[in-house]
N, C-alpha and C positions, 0 to 999 in steps of 0.2 A: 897664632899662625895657623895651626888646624881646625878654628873657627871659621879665621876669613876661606881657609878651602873648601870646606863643606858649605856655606853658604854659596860662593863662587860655583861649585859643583851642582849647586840644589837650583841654580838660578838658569845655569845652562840648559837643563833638563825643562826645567818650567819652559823658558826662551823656545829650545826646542818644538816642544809638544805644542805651541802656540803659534811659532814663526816659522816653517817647514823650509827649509833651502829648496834652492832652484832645482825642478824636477820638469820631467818632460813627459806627457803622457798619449797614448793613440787610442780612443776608441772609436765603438763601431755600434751604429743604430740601422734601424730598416724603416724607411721613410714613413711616417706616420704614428709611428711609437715617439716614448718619449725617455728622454738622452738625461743623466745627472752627474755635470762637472763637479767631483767632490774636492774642497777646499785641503779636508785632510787635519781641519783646526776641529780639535776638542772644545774651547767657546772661544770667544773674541776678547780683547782688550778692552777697557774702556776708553782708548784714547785712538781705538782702532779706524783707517780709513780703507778700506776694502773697495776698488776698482775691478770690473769684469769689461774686456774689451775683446774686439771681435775683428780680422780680416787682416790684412796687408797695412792697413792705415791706422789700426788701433782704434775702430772706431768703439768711442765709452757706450755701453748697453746697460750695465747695471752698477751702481754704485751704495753703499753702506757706509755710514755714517757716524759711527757710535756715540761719538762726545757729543755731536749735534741730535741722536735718536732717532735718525730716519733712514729710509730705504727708498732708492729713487729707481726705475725700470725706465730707461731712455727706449722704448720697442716701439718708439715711429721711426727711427733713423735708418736708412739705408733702403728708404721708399719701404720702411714697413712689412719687410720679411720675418719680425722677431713682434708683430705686432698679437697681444693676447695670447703669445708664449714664453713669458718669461716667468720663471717662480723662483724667488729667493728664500733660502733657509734664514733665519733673522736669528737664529742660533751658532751657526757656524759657517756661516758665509757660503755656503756652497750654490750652485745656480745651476736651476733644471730647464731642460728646453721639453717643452711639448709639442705634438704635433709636427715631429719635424719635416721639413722639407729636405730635396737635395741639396738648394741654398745656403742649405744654414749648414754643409760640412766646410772647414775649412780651420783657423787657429783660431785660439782663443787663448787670450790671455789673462791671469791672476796675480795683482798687484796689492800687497800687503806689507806697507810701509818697507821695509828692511829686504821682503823676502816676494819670488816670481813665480808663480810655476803655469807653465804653459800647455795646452792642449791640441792634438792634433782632429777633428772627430771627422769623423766619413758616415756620409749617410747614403747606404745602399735602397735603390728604386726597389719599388714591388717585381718580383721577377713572373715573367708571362711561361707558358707551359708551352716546351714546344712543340714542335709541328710536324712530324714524318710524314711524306709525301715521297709519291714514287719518281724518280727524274726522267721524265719523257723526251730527255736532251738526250739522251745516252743511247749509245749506238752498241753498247756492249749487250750481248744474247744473255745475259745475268741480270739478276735481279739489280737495277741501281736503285738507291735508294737517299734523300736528302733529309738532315736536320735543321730545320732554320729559325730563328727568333729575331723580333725586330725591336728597336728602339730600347738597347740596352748597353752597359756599361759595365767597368770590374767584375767581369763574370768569363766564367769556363763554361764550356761547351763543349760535352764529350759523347762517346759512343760507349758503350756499353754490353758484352755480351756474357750475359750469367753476373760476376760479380769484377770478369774480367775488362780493363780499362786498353781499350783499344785504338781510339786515336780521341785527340783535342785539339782546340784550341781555343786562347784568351783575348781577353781585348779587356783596357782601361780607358778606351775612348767613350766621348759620352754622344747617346743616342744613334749605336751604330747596328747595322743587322749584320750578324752571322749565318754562318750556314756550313754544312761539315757532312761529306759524302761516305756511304758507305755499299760496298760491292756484294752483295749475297750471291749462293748456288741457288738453283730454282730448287734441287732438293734440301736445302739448307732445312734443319726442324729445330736449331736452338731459340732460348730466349735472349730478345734486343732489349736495350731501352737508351733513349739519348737524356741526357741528364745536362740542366743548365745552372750551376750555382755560382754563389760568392759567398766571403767569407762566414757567413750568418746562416744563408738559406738556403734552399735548392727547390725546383722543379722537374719532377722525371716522366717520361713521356713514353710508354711501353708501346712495343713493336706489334703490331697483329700481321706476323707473316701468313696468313693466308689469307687477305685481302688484300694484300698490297705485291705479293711477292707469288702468284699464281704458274704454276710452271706449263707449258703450252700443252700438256697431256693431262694436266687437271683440266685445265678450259676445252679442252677437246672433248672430254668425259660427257661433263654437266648437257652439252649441245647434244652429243651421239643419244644420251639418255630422253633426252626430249623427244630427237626424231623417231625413234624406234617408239619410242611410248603415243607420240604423236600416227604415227604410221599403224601400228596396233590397233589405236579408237577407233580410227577408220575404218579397216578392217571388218572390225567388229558392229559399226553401222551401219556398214554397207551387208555386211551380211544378214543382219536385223531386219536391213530394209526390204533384202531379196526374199528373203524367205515370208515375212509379210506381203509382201506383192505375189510370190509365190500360192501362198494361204488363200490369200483374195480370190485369184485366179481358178482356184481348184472350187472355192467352193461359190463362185461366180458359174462354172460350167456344171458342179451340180446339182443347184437352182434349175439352171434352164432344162437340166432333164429331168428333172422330177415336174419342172412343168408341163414337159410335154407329156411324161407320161398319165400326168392327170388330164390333161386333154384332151389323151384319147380314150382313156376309161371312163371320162364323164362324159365323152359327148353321144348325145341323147338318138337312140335310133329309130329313124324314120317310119313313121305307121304307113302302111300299106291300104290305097284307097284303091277304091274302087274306081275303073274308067264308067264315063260317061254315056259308052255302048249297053255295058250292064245295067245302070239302072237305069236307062229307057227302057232297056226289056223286061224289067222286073215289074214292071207298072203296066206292061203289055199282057191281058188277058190269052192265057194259050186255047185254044183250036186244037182240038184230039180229031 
């Protein structure tokens, strides 16, 4: 009698560790990675028939064989979304998906003569980085300010100031755009960030309040500092110029007297002739 229990005992344990009861499982991939439904079997039977099925309809995707020795990947079916990502463990029956797509989240199920276990898997999209932009809707004299991302799903989408969470919100619809307001002071000087994640990843998008959020006495500054700097140059070319034309002028007017007074010191003076009375009479023999 304590024979047949310990064998009866030793066999359940065996049965066990090979034929796993119905369990239910949820995982979670990010689209392009790749996903491993584990069986949960230490090895196979030799008289083992191992079915992996996929969707609402059970459609067969991979199946193993043991007594017959083969391993078959049905990955045309279903127009071909599980086509050249199917990988089976020939050891313990487990099935890996590569490359996943969004497509490929949904049930899957594991049929093991005696024994089911089933799979939930979700395949989250690549998530985009969002977008803070000023909202030039708003009629409010504050800084408004908008979060937005497009064409996404299972994801939150929050505000952010310092490490404190200030408003969200979620969406599990698929390929929908959010967008999530936030009100600043024009003196406002903390740190923003909008942050867009799901259960695996996240995106965060930091705030550059002084570009986006300029208070009318900043913008006022930056102009007043040009015109005064602008009005200065001027100033100071115009005065460059006057006193140049100034320059010109003085030493334009003391050319023309130093020309004149070489003028008059070179110009040459007149010899003194004789009239034509005299020297007739010089030529005239005098009579005593």
């Amino acid at each position: 009698m304590f024979h047949t229990l310990v064998v009866f005992c030793l066999s359940c344990c065996h049965l066990t560790g090979v034929f796993p009861a119905k369990t239910n499982g949820n995982q979670s991939v990010m689209e392009g990675d790749s996903v491993t439904l584990d069986s949960d079997l230490t090895e196979m039977m030799d008289d083992d028939l191992i079915l992996w099925t996929f969707g609402p309809e059970n459609t067969l995707i991979a199946e193993i064989n043991v007594l017959a020795d083969s391993m078959t990947l049905f990955d045309g079916v279903l127009d071909g979304i599980f086509r050249d990502r199917l990988k089976l463990d020939d050891q313990t029956g487990s099935l890996t998906i590569t490359h996943t797509r969004t497509d490929h989240a949904g049930h899957y199920k594991l049929d093991i003569k005696r024994a089911i276990k089933t799979f939930n898997l979700t395949v989250y999209g690549v998530l985009p980085v969002p977008v803070i932009s000023r909202n030039s809707s708003s009629s409010s004299s504050s800084c408004s300010l908008v979060c937005s991302v497009v064409n996404v799903s299972h994801v939150t989408l929050s505000w952010f100031r310092g490490i404190s969470l200030l408003s969200s919100i979620s969406v599990s619809d698929l390929s929908i755009s959010l967008s999530l307001p936030l009100e600043l002071e024009d003196q406002d000087k903390n740190s923003y960030s909008c942050v867009l994640n799901n259960p695996i990843s996240h995106q965060t998008q930091h705030l550059d309040i002084t570009q986006l959020c300029h208070t009318s006495a900043d913008q006022g500054l930056p102009l007043l500092y040009v015109v005064l700097i602008a009005s200065g140059s001027l100033l100071i070319v115009a005065a460059v110029v006057i006193c140049c034309i100034c320059k010109k002028c003085r030493k334009t007017v003391e050319t023309h007297d130093e020309d004149r007074t070489d003028s008059v010191l070179c110009k040459p003076t007149p010899a003194k002739t004789k009239s034509k009375m005299n020297a007739v009479y010089e030529n005239v023999p005098k009579k005593w």
